[in-house]
The first five atom37 places (N, CA, C, CB, O) and aatype in JSON, in Angstrom:
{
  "aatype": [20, 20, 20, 20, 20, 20, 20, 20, 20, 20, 20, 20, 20, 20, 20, 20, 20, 20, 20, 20, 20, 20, 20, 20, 20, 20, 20, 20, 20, 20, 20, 20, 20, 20, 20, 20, 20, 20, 20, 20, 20, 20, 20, 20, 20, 20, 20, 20, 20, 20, 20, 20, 20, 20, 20, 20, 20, 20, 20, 20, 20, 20, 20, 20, 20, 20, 20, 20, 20, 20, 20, 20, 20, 20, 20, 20, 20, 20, 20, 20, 20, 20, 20, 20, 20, 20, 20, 20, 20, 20, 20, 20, 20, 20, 20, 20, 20, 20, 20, 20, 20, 20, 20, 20, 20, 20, 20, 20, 20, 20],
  "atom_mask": [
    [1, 1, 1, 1, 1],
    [1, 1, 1, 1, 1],
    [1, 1, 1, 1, 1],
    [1, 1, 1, 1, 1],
    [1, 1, 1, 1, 1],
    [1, 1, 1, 1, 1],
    [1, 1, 1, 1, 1],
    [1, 1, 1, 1, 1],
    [1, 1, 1, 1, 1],
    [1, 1, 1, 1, 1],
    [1, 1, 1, 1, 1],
    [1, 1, 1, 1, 1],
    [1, 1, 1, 1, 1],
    [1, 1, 1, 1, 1],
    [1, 1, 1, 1, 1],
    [1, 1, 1, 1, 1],
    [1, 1, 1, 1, 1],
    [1, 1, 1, 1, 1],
    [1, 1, 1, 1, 1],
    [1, 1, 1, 1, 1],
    [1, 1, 1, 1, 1],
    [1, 1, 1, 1, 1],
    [1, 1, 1, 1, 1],
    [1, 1, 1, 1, 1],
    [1, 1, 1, 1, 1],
    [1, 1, 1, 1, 1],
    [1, 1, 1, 1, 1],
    [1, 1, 1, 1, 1],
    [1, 1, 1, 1, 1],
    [1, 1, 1, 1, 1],
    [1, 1, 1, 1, 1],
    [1, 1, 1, 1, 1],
    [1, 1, 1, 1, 1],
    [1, 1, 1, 1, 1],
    [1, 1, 1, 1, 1],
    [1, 1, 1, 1, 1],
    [1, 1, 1, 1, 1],
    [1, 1, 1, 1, 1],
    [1, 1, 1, 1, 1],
    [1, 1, 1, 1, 1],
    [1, 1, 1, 1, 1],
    [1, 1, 1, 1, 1],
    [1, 1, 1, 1, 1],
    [1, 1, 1, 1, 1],
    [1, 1, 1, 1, 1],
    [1, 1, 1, 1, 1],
    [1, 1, 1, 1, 1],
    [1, 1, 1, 1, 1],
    [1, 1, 1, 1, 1],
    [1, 1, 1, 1, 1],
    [1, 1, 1, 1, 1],
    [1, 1, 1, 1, 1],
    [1, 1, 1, 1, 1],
    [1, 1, 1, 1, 1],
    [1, 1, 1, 1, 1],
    [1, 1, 1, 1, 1],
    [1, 1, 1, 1, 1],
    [1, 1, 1, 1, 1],
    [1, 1, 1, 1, 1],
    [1, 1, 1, 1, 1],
    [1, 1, 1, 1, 1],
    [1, 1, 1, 1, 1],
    [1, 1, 1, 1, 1],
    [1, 1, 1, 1, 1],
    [1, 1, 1, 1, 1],
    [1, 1, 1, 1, 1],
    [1, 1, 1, 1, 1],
    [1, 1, 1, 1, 1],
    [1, 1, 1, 1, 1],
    [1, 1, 1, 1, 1],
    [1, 1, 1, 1, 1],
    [1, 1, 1, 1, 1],
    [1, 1, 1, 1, 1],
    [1, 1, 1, 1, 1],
    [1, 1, 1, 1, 1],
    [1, 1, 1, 1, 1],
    [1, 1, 1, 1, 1],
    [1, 1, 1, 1, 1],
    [1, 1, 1, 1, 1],
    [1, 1, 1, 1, 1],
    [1, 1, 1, 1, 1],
    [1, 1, 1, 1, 1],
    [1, 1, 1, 1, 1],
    [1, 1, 1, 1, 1],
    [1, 1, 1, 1, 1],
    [1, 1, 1, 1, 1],
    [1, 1, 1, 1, 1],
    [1, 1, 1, 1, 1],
    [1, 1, 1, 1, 1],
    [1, 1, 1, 1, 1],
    [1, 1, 1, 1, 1],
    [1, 1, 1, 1, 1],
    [1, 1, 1, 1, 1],
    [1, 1, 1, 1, 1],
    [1, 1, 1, 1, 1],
    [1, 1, 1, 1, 1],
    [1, 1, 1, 1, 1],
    [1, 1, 1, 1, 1],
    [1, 1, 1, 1, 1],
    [1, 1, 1, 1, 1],
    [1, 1, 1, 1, 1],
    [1, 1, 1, 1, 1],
    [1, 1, 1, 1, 1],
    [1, 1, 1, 1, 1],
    [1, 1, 1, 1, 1],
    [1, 1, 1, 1, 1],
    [1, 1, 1, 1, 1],
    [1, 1, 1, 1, 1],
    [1, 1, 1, 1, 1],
    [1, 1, 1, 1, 1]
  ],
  "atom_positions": [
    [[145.22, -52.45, -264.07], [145.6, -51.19, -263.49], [144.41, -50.24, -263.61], [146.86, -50.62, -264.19], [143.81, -50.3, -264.68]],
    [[143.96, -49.37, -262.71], [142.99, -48.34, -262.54], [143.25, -47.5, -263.01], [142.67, -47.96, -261.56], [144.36, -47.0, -263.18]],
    [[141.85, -47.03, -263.46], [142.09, -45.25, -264.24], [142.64, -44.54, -263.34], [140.69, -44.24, -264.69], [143.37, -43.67, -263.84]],
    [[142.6, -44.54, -262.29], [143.14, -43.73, -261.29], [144.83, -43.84, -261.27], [142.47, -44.17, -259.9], [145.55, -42.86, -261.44]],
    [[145.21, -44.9, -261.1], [146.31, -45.52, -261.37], [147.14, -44.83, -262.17], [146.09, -46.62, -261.83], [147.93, -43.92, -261.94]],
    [[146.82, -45.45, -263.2], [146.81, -44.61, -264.92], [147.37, -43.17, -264.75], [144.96, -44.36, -265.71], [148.46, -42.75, -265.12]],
    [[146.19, -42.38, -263.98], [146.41, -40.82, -264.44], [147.4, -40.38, -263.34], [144.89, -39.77, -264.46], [148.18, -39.54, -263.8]],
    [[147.59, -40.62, -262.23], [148.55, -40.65, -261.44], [149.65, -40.87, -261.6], [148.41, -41.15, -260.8], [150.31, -40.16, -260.84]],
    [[150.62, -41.88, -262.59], [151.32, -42.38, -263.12], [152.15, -41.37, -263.92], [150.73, -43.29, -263.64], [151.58, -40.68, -264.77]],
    [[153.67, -41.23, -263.66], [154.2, -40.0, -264.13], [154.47, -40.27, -265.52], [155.43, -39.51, -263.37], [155.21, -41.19, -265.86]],
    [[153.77, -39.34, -266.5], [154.72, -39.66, -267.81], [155.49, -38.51, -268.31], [153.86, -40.15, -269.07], [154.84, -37.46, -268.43]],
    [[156.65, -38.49, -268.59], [157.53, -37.66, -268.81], [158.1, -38.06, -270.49], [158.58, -37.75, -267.53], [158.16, -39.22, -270.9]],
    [[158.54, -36.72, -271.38], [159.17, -36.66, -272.49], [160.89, -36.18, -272.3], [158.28, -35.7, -273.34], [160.9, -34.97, -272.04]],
    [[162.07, -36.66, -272.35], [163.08, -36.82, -272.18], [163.61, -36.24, -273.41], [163.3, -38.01, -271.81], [163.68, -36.9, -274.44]],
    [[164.11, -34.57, -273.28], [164.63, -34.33, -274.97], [166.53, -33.82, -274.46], [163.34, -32.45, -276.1], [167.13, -34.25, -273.47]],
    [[166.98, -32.99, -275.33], [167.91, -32.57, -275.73], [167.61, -31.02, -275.99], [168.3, -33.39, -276.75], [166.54, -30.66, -276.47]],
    [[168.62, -30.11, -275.64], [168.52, -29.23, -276.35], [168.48, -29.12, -277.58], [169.08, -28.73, -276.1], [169.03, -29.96, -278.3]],
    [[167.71, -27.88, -278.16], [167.46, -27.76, -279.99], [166.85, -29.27, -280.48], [169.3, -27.46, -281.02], [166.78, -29.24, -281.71]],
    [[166.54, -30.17, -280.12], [166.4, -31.6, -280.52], [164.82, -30.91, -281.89], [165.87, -33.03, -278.64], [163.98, -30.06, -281.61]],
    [[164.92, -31.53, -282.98], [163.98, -30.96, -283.67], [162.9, -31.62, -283.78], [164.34, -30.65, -284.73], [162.12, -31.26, -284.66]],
    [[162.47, -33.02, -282.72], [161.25, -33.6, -282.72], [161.1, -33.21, -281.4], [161.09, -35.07, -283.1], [160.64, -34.21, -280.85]],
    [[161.2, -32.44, -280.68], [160.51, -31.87, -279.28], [159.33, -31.9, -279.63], [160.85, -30.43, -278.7], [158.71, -32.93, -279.4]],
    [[158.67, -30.78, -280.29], [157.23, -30.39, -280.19], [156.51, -31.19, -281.0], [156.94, -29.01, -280.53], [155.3, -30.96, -281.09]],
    [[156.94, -32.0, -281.55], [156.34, -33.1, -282.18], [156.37, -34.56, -281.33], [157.07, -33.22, -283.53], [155.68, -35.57, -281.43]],
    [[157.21, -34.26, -280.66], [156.92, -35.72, -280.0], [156.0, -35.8, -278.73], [158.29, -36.38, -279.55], [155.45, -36.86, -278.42]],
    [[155.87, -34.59, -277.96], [155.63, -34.06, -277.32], [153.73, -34.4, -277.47], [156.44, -32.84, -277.52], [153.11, -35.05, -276.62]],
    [[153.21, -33.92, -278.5], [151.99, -33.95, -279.26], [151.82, -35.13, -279.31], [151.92, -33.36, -280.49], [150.87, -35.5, -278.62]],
    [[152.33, -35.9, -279.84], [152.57, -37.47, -280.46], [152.11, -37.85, -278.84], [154.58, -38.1, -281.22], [150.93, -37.98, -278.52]],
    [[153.16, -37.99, -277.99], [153.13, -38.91, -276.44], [151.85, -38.55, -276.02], [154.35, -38.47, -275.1], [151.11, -39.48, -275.67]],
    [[151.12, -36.58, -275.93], [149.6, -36.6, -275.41], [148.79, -37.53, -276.3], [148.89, -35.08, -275.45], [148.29, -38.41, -275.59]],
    [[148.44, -37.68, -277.64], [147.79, -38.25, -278.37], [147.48, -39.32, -278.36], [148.04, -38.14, -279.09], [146.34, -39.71, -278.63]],
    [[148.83, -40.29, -277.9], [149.28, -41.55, -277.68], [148.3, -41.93, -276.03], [151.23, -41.49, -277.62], [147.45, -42.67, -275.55]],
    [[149.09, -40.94, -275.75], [148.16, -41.02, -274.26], [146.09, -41.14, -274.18], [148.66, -39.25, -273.42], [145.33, -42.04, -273.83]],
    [[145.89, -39.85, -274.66], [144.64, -39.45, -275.32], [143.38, -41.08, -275.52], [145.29, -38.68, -277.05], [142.37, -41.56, -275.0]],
    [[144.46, -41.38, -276.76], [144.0, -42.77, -277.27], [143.7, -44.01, -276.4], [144.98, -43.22, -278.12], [142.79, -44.81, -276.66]],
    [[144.57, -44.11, -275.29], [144.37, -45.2, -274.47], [143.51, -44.42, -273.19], [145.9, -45.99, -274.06], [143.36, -45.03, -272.13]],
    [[143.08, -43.35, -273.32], [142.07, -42.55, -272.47], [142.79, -42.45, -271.2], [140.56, -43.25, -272.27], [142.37, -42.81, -270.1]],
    [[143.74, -42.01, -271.43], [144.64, -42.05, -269.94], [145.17, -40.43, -270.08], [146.27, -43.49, -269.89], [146.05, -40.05, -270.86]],
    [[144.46, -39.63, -269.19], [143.46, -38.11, -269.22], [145.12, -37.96, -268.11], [141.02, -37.95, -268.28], [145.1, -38.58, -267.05]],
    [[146.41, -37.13, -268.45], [147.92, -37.38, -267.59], [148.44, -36.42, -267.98], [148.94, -38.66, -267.81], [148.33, -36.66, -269.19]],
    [[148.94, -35.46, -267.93], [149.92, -34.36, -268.17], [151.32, -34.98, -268.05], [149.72, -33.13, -267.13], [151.71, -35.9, -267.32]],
    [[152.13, -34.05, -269.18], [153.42, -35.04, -269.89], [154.16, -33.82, -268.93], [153.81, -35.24, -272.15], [153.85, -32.64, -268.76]],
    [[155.19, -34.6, -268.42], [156.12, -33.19, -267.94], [157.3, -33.45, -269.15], [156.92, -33.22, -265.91], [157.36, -34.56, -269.69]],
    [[158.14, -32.47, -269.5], [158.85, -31.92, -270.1], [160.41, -31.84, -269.55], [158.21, -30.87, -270.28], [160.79, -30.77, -269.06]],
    [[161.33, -33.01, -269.62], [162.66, -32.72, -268.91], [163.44, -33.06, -270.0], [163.04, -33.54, -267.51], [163.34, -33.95, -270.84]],
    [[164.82, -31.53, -269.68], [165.58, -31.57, -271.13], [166.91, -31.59, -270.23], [165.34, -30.07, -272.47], [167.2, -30.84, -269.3]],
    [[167.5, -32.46, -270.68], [168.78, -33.1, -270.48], [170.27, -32.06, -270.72], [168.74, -34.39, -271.56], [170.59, -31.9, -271.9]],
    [[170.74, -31.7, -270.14], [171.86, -30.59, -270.64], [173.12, -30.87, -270.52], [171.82, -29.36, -269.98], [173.95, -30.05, -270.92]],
    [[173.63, -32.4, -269.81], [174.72, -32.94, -269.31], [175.08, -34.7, -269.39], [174.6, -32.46, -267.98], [174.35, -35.42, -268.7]],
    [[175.72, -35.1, -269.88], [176.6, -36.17, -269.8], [176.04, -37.29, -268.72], [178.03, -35.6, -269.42], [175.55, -38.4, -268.93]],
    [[176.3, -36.54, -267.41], [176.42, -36.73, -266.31], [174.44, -37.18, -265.65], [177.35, -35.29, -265.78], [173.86, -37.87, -264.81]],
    [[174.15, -36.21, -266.74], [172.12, -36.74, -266.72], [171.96, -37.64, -266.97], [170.96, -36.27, -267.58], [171.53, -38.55, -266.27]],
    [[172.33, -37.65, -268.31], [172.49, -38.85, -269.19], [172.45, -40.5, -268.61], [173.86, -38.6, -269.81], [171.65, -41.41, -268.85]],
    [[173.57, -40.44, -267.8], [174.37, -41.19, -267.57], [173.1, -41.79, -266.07], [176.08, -40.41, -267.41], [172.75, -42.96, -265.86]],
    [[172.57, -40.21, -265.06], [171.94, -40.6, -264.19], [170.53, -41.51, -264.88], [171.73, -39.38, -263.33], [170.58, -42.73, -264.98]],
    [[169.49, -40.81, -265.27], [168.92, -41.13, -265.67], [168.62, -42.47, -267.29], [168.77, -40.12, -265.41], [167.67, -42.6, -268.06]],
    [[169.66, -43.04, -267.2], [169.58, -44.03, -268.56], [168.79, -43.66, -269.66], [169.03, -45.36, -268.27], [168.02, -44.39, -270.29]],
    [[169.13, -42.1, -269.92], [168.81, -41.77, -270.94], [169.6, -42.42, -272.54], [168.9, -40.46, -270.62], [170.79, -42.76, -272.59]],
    [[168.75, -42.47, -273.61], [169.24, -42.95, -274.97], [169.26, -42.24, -275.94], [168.67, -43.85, -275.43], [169.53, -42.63, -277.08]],
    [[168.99, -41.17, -275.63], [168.47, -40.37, -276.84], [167.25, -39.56, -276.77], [168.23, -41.23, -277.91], [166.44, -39.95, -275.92]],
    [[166.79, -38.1, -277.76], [166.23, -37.48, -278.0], [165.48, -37.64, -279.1], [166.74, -36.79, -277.86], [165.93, -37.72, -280.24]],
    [[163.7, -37.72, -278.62], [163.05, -37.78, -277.65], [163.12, -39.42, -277.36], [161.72, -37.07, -277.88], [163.25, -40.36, -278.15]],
    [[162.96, -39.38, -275.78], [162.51, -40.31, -275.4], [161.18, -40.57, -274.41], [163.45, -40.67, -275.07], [161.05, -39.86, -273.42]],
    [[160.21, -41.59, -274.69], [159.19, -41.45, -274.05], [159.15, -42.37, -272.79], [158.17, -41.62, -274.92], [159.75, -43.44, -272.7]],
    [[158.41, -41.82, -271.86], [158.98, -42.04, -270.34], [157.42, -42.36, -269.19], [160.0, -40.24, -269.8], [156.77, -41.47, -268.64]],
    [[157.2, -43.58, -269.09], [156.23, -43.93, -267.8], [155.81, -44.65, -267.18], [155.48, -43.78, -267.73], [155.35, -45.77, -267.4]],
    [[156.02, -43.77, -265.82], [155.99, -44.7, -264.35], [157.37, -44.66, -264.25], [155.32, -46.43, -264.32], [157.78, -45.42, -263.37]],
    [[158.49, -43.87, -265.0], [159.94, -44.12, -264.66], [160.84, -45.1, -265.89], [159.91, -44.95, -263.1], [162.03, -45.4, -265.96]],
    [[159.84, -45.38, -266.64], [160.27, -46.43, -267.55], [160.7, -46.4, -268.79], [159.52, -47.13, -267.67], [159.77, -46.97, -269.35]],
    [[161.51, -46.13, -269.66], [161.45, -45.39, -270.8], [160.26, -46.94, -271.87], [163.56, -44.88, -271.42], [160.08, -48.14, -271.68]],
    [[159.89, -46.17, -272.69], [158.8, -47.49, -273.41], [159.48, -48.01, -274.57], [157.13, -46.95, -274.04], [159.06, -48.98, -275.2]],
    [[160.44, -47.41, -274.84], [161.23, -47.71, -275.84], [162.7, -48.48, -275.38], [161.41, -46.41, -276.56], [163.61, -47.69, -275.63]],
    [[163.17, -49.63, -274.86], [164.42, -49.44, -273.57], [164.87, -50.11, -275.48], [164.59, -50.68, -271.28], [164.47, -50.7, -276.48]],
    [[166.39, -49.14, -274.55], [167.51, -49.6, -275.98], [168.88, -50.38, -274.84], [168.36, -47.55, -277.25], [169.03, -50.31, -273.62]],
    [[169.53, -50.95, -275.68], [170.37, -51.75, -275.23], [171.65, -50.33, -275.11], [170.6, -53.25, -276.34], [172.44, -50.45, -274.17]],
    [[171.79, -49.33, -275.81], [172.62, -48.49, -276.17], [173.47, -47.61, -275.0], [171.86, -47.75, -277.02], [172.64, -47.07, -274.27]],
    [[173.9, -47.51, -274.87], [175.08, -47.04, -273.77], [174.34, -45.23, -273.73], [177.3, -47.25, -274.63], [174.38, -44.41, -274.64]],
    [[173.75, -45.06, -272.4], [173.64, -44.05, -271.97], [174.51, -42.6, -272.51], [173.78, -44.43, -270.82], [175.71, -42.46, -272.28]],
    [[173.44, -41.32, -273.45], [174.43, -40.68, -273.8], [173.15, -39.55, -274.15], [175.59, -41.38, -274.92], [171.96, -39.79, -273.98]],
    [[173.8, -38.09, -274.75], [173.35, -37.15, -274.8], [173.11, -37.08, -276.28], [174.03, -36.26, -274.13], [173.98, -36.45, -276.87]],
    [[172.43, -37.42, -276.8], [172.01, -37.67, -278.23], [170.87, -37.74, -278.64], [172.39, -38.63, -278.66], [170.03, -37.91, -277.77]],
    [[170.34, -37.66, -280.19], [169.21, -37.46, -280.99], [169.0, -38.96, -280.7], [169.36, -36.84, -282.62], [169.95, -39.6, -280.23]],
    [[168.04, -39.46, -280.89], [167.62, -41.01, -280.96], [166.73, -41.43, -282.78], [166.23, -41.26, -279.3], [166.23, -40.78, -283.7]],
    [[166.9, -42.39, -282.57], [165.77, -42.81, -283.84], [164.74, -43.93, -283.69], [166.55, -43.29, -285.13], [164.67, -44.37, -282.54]],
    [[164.07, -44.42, -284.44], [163.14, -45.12, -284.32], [163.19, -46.22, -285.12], [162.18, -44.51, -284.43], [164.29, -46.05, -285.65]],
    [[162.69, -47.35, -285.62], [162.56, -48.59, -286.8], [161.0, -47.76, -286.95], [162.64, -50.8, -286.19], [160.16, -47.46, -286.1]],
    [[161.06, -47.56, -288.56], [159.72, -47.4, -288.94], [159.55, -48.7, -290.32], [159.47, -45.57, -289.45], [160.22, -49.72, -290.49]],
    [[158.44, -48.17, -291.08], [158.1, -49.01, -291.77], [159.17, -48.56, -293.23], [156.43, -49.01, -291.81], [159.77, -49.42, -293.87]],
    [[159.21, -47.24, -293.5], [160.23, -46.96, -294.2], [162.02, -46.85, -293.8], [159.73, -45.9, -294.59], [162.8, -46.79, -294.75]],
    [[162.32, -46.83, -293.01], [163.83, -47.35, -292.32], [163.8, -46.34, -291.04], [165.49, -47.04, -293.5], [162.75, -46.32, -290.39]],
    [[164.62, -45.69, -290.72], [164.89, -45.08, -289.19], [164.61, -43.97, -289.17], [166.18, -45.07, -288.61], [165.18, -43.41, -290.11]],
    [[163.74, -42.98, -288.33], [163.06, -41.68, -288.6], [163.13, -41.22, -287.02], [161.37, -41.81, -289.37], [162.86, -42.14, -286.26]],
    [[163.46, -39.9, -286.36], [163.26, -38.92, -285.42], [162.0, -39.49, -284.0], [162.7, -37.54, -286.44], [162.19, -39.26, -282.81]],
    [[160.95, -40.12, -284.5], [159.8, -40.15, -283.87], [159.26, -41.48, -284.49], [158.94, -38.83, -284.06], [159.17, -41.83, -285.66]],
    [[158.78, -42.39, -282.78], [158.54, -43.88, -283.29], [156.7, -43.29, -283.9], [158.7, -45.5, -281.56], [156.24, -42.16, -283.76]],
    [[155.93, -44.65, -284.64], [154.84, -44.2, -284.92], [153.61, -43.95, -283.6], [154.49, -45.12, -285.97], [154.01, -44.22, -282.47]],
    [[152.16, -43.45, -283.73], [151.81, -43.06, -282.39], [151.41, -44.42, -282.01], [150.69, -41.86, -282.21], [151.43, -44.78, -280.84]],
    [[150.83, -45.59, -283.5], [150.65, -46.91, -282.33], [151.6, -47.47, -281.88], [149.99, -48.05, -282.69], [151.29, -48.36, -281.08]],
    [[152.52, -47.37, -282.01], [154.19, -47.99, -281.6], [154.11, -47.34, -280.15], [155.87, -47.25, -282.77], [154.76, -47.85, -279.24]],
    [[153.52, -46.5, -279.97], [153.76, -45.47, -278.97], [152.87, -46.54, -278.07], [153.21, -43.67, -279.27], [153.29, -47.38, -277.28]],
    [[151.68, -46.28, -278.39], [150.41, -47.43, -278.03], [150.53, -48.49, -277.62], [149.67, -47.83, -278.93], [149.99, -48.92, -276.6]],
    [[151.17, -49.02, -278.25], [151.38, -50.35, -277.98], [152.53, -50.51, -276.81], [151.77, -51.06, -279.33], [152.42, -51.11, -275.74]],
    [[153.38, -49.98, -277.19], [154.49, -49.71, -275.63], [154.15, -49.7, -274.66], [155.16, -48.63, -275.34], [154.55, -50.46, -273.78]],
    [[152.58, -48.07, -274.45], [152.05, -48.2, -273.03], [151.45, -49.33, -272.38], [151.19, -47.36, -272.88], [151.73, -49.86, -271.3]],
    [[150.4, -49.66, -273.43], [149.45, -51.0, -273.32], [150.48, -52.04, -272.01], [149.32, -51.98, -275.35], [150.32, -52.37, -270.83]],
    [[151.61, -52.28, -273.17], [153.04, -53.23, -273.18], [153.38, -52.91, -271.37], [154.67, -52.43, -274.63], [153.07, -53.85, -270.64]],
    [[153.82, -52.0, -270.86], [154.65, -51.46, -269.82], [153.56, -51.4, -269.28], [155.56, -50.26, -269.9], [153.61, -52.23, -268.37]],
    [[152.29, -50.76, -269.29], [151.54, -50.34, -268.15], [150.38, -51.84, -267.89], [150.68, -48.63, -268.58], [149.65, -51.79, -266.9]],
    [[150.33, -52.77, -268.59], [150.13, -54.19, -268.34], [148.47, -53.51, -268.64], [150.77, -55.09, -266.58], [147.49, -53.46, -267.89]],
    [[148.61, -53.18, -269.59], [146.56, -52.52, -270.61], [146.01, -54.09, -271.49], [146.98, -50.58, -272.8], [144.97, -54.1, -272.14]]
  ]
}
């Protein structure tokens, strides 16, 4: 896939209202991005309905989102909720940033 490709390529952060890893995950996904030199502005869409939820196969808050794809896909029944992660110490708010890394690599075929 081309740098061009790449930066063209929509990546979006998927939160919740009040969700308390917004601005942290937010940071995390540019960084994540940053790292694989993929130079992309994150848009910012916050979920306020059931019915979003439900459109968009959302899983939870935050979720990270590109080309349309969430990088994290959960088996979990579409819903308006906090999400969590598998870390190295048990389940935490925000996956780690190479987890993040490795997802894009993963999905965007890097």
């Amino acid at each position: 896939m081309s740098a061009e490709t790449l930066k063209a390529m929509d990546y979006e952060l998927r939160i919740i209202p009040d969700c308390p890893n917004s601005a942290a995950a937010l940071e995390l996904f540019r960084k994540a991005l940053s790292s694989e030199e993929i130079a992309a502005d994150v848009r910012v869409l916050e979920l306020v309905s059931e019915e979003q939820a439900q459109a968009l196969d959302f899983h939870g808050s935050p979720s990270f989102i590109a080309g349309g794809r969430d990088l994290f896909p959960s088996p979990a029944s579409p819903a308006l909720t906090c999400r969590v992660y598998p870390s190295e110490t048990g389940l935490t708010g925000l996956p780690a940033r190479e987890d993040i890394r490795v997802a894009l690599r993963s999905t965007l075929g890097l």
